[in-house]
C-alpha positions as CSV (number, residue, x, y, z in Angstrom):
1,X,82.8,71.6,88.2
2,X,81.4,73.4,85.4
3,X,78.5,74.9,87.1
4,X,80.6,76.5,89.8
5,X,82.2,79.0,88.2
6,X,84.5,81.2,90.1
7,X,83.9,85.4,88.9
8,X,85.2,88.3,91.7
9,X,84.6,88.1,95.5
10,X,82.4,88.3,98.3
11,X,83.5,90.0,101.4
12,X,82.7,90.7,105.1
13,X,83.0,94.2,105.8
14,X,83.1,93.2,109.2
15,X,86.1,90.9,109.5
16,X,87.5,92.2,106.5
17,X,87.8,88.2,104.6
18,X,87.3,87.3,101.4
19,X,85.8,84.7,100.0
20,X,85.3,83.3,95.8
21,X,82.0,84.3,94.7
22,X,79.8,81.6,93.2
23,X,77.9,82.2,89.6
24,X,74.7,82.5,90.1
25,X,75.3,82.5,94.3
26,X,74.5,85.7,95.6
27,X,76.5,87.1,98.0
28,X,74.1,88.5,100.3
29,X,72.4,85.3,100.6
30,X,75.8,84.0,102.2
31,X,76.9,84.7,105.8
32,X,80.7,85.1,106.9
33,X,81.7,81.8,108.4
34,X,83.8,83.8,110.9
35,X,81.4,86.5,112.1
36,X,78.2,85.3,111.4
37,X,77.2,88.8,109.4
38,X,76.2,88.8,105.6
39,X,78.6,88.9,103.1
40,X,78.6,91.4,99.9
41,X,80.1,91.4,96.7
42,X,83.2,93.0,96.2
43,X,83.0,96.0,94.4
44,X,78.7,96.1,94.2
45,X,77.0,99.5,94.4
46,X,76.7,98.3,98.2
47,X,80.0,97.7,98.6
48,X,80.8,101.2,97.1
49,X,77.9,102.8,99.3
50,X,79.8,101.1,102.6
51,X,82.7,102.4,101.4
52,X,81.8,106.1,101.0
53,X,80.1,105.6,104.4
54,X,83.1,104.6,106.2
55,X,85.0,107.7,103.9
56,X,82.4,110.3,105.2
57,X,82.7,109.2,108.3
58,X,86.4,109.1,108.9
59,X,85.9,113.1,107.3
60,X,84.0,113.7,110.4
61,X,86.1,112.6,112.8
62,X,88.3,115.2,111.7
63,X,90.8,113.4,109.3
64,X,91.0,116.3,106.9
65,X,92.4,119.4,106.0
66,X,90.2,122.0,107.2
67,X,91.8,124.2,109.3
């Protein structure tokens, strides 16, 4: 199995699973087997853009320290 070599993770935001990314495999190209929704990898400038997104957002709905 020399070509499929296991390096990080792809995840479903959605679901919140995990799956082994694939070399040369790209995540996005790969949809979560129990949601149906694309997958990304773990840790990509997406994944970090999704994640601010969801930070931002919890901000708003008033989890903060502003009095």
């Amino acid at each position: 199995m020399e070509d499929q070599q296991y390096n990080g993770y792809c995840i479903c935001v959605h679901c919140n699973t995990k799956y082994p990314h694939v070399k040369k495999q790209p995540c996005r190209n790969k949809t979560c087997p129990e949601c149906g929704r694309a997958l990304m990898r773990e840790g990509s400038y997406h994944h970090q853009l999704y994640l601010k997104k969801i930070g931002d957002r919890s901000y708003e709905n008033g989890n903060s320290d502003k009095g």
